[in-house]
N, C-alpha and C positions, 0 to 999 in steps of 0.2 A: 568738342561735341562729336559723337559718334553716328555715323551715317545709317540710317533708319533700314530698317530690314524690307526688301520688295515685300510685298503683301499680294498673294490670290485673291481672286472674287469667287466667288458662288458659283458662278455662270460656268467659269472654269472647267469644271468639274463636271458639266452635261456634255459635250460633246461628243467624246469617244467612247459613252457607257454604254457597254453591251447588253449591262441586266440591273435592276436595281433591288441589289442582294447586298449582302456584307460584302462577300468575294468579290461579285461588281465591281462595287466602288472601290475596294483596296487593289484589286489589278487595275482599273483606270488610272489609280492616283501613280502606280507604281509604275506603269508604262512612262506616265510622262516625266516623272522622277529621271528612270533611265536615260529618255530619250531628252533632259534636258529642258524640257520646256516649264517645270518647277527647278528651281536653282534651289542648289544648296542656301539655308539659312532664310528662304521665303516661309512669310508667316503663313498660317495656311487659316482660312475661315471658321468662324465656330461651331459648331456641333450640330447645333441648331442652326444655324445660315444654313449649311448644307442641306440638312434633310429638309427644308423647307424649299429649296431651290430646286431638291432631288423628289421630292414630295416623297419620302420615306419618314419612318419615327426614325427619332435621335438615337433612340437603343441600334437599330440598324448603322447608322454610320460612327456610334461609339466601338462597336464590334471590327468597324474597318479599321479605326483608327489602332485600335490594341495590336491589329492585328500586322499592319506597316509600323507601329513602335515595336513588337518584337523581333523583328527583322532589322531594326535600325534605320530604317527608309524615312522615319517621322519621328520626333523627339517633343517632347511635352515640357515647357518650360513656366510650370505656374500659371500665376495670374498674368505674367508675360502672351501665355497663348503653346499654339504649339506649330512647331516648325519643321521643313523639311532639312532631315539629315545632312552635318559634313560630309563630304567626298572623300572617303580614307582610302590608303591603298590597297587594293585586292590584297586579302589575307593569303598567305600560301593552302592549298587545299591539305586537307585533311589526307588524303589518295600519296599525294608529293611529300608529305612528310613523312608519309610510313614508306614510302622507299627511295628516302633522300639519299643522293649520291655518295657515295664513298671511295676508299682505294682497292675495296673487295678483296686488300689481303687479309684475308679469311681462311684459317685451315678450315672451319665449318662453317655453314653460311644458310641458316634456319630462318631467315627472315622474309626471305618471297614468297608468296603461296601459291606455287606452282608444281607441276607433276614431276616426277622423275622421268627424264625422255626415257632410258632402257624401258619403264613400264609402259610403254605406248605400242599402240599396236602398228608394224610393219609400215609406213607412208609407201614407202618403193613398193614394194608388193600390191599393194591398191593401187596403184597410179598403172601397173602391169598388167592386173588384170581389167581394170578400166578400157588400156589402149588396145585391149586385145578384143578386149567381148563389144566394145561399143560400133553402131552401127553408123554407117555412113553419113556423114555430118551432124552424128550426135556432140563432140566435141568440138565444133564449131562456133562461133562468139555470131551471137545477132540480139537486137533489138524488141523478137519480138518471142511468144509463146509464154506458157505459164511464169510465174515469179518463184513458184515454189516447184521441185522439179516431183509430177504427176508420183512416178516411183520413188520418191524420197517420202513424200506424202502419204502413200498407199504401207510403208511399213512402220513410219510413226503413230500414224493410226492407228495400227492394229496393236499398242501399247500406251496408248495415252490415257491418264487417269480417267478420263469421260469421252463421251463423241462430241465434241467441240463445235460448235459452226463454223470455226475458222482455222485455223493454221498458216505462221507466216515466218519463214526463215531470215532473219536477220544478222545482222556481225558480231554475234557476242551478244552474253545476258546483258553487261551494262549497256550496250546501246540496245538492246530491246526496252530494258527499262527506263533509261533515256526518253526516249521515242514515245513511252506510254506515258511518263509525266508531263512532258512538253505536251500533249493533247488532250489530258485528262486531267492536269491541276492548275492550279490560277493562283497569283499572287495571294499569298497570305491564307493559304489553305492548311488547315492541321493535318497530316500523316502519321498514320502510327508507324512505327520501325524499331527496330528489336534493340536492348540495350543491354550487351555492345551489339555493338550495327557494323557490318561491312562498310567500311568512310567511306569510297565513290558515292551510296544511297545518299547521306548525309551534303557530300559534294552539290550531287544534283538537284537534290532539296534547295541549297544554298543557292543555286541559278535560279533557278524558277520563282525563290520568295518566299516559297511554302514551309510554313514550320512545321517540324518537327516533333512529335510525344512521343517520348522517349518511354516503354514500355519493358521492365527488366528480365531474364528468362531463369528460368531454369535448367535441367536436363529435359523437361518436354518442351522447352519452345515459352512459349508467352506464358507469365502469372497468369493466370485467372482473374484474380480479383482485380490488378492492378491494369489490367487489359478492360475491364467492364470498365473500371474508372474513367480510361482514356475517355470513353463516350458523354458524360458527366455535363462538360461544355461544349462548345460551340462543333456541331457534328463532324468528326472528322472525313474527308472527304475521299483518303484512301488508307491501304495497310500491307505494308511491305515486309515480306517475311521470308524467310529461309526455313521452307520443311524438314529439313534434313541437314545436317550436318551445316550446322550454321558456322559461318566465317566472322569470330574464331574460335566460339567456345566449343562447339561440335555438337551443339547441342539436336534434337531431333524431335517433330512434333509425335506423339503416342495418338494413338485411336482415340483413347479415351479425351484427351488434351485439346483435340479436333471437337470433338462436341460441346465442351467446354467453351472454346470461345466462339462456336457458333453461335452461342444463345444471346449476345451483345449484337452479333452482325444481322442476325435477325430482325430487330429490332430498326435499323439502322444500313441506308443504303449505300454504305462505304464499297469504293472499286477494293476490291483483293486483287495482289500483285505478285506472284511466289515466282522466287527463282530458289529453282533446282540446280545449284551448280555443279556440285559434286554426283548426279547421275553416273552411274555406273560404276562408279568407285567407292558409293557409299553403302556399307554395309545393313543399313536399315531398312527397312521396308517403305517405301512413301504413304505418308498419309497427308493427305492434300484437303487442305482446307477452300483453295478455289474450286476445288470440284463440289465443295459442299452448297457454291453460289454460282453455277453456270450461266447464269444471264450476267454476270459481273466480276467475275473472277477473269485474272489471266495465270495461265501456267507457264513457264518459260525454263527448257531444259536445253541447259548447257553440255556439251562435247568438246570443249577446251581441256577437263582435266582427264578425262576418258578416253579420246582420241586425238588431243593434239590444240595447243592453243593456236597454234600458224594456221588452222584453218576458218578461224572467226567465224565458228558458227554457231549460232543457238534459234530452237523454233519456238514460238512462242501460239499457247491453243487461246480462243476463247471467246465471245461473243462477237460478232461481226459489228456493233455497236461499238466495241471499243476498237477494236485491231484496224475496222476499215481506215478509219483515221490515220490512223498510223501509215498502211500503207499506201494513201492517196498520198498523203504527203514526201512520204520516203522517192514517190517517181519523182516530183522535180529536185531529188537530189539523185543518189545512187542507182535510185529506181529498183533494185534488186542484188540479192546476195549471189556470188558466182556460180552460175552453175555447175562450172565445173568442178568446184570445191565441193556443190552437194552431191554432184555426182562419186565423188570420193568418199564422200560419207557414207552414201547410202553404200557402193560396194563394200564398206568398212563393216558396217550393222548388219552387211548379210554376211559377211562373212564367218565360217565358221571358225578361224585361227583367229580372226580380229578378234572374234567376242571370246575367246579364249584367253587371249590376254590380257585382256580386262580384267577377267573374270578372276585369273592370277594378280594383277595390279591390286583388285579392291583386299586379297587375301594379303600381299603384303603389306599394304598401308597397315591393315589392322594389324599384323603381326608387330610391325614398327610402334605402331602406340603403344600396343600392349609392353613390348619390351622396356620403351623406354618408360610409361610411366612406372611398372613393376622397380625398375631399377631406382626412379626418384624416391619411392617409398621407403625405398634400404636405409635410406638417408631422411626420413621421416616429412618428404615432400608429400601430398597429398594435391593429385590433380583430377581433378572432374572426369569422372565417367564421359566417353562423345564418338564421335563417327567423322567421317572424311581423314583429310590428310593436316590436320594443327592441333595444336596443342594449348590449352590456354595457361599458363605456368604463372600462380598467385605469387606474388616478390611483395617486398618492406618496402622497398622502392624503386621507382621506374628508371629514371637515370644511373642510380647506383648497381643497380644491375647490368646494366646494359654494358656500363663503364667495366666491371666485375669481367662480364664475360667477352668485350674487345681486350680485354688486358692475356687471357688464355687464348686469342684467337677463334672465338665466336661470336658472328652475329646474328642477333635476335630481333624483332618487330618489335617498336615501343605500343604499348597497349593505348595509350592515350589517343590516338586517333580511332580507335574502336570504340567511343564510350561516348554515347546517347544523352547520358544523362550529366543534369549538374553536379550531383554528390554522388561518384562512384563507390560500390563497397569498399574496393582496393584498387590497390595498383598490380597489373600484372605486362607479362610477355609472351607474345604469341609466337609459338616453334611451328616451321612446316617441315613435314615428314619427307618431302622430296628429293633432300638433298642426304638424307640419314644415312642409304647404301651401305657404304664400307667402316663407317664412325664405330669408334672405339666407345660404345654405349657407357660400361663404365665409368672412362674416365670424363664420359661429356655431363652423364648424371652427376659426378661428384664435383664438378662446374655448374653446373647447375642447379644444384643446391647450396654452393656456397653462395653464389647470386642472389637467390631468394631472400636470404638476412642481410644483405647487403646494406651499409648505413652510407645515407649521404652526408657531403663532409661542407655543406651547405645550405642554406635555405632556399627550397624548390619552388617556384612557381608554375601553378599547372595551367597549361594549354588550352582551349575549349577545342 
């Protein structure tokens, strides 16, 4: 005889609810999931017990429920009832897999998407004329005065897509975007995100509980049509995008493309989330869909590939509604990004040989793409028009390529951590341009095309 499943009450389920929404009740049930106090394999009450006990309709807490089963949090077993999820073990993150360890003997090594350090501009040189021009306990460590440093402030302003209510320097676009989901989404919320998506986004979705719509691009950035669909169901409650040179297709929103899917968000009071990472190295012009929703957009542009990822900085603009959040909270941690680092920044951005190098950096990148996709063509590869520093390189298949070009001493990014969605078109491999310099383009293209037909000599099981 098999030992009867613990069983929830009703009551359960009042205590910790903050609102009685869908979102609500699937972040209530899901806190206590986590925290334990629903075990694994507890039946959990009917539909109706709930919303009677919740005094909501059953349509309302059927919406929670779809919503903790798509996450795996809750499991539907028939006329059996429906129960809270096994305890399985943390998946490896989607982030960890695209840059799993190896012995990095690599003659070429295309797989991290990072700058080329010769392309950055002078660190010693700013840090000289820093110690030289600053004034008397300007570089000094305290406690208090602005978070954001006044003159760092005063020249992002005078370039930022709109005049913002706020501005707030943080460690990096992913922990800016971190920091905005952690305050602005709830257990079992739908997000739109590009597909392929940069996996960290996908990562931090995964923490939080919040699913995912998977929305596919083109060369402008989001379908259209298939972007109005997202809205279709249960209202998504944010949309996370890369204007410009999206990581990894390269893809880049158009003016026109921006009005496009304005006309959904109009409709519809989803947070807009845009990180700019590739800033100043991307050759396209910004067209910023946050700026089209200033009471609800955030913008967050990154200076990791522009001026140095060792400096963790990104600022992020946009309604004091959302960001405050963000930075009441950040004080009982870090409380603030280093000043000193911004002070490096900011003499980077006024610099006149800083922005010079840059300004050569974004001409190489391009140059590098163009060369190397020119040369895949020779060889009847055909890769997407894009901007920034990657390459998205369509292959037969993902492992047999991969295996194809460790076997010539290349390594490449598996595309499978990039993909959003359940039925990807293809499989491909993601090239970063940073490590390209001195590469024998030739003979990397005519590797790289052998790769693309690559057959595997097995049956593949793919990854989500």
């Amino acid at each position: 005889m098999t030992e009867a499943s613990p069983t929830a009450l009703p009551a359960d389920f009042a205590g910790d609810l903050d609102e009685r929404t869908a979102a609500g009740i699937a972040a209530a049930i899901g806190r206590r999931i986590r925290s334990g106090a629903l075990a694994p394999g507890t039946r959990l009450p009917t539909v109706r017990e709930v919303a009677r006990e919740l005094r909501v309709s059953p349509a309302t807490v059927s919406q929670a429920w779809r919503a903790l089963a798509a996450t795996g949090a809750i499991t539907a077993r028939g006329r059996a009832g429906t129960f809270v999820g096994e305890q399985r073990e943390a998946p490896i993150g989607r982030y960890q897999r695209l840059h799993a360890h190896s012995d990095n003997a690599f003659r070429v090594d295309l797989s991290h998407g990072t700058p080329d350090p010769a392309l950055l501009p002078d660190l010693a040189a700013a840090l000289r004329a820093l110690s030289r021009d600053a004034a008397p306990g300007d570089l000094s460590a305290h406690y208090l005065g602005e978070a954001v440093l006044p003159v760092l402030a005063e020249t992002l302003r005078a370039d930022w897509p709109w005049p913002c209510e706020r501005l707030t320097v943080l460690d990096g676009a992913l922990d800016a975007v971190d920091r905005l989901l952690a305050a602005h989404v709830r257990f079992g919320d739908p997000v739109i995100v590009e597909d392929p998506c940069f996996p960290p986004f996908l990562d931090l979705l995964a923490r939080v509980g919040a699913r995912p719509i998977a929305v596919r691009l083109d060369e402008s950035g989001f379908r259209p049509v298939e972007f109005a669909r997202a809205f279709d169901g249960p209202p998504p409650r944010a949309v996370i995008l890369q204007p410009r040179a999206n990581n990894p297709t390269g893809a880049s929103l158009s003016a026109a493309r921006v009005r496009e899917l304005a006309a959904p968000l109009d409709a519809h009071p989803a947070l807009i989330i845009e990180d700019d990472h590739s800033a100043g190295i991307a050759t396209t012009p910004l067209r910023s869909l946050a700026a089209r929703f200033p009471d609800r957009g955030v913008y967050i542009r990154s200076y990791s590939k522009s001026h140095g990822a060792d400096l963790r900085l990104a600022v992020a603009g946009g309604p004091a509604a959302l960001l405050d959040p963000v930075v009441e909270r950040r004080m009982l941690g870090p409380g603030w990004s280093s000043r000193l680092l911004q002070r490096v920044l900011s003499t980077m951005l006024n610099d006149a040989g800083a922005g010079a190098t840059v300004a050569g950096a974004r001409r190489e990148y391009s140059r590098r793409a163009t060369v190397l996709r020119r040369a895949l063509a020779r060889h009847d590869v055909v890769v997407a028009p894009g901007d920034g520093i990657n390459l998205w390189l369509p292959v037969s298949d993902e492992n047999a390529a991969l295996i194809s070009l460790a076997a010539a001493g290349i390594k490449a990014a598996p595309g499978g951590p990039f993909e959003a969605g359940e039925r990807p078109a293809g499989d491909h491999l993601r090239l970063t341009l940073g490590t390209l310099g001195d590469t024998d383009i030739a003979w990397l293209a005519a590797e790289l095309a052998a790769a693309t037909t690559a057959a595997p000599t097995y049956r593949r099981i793919r990854r989500p």
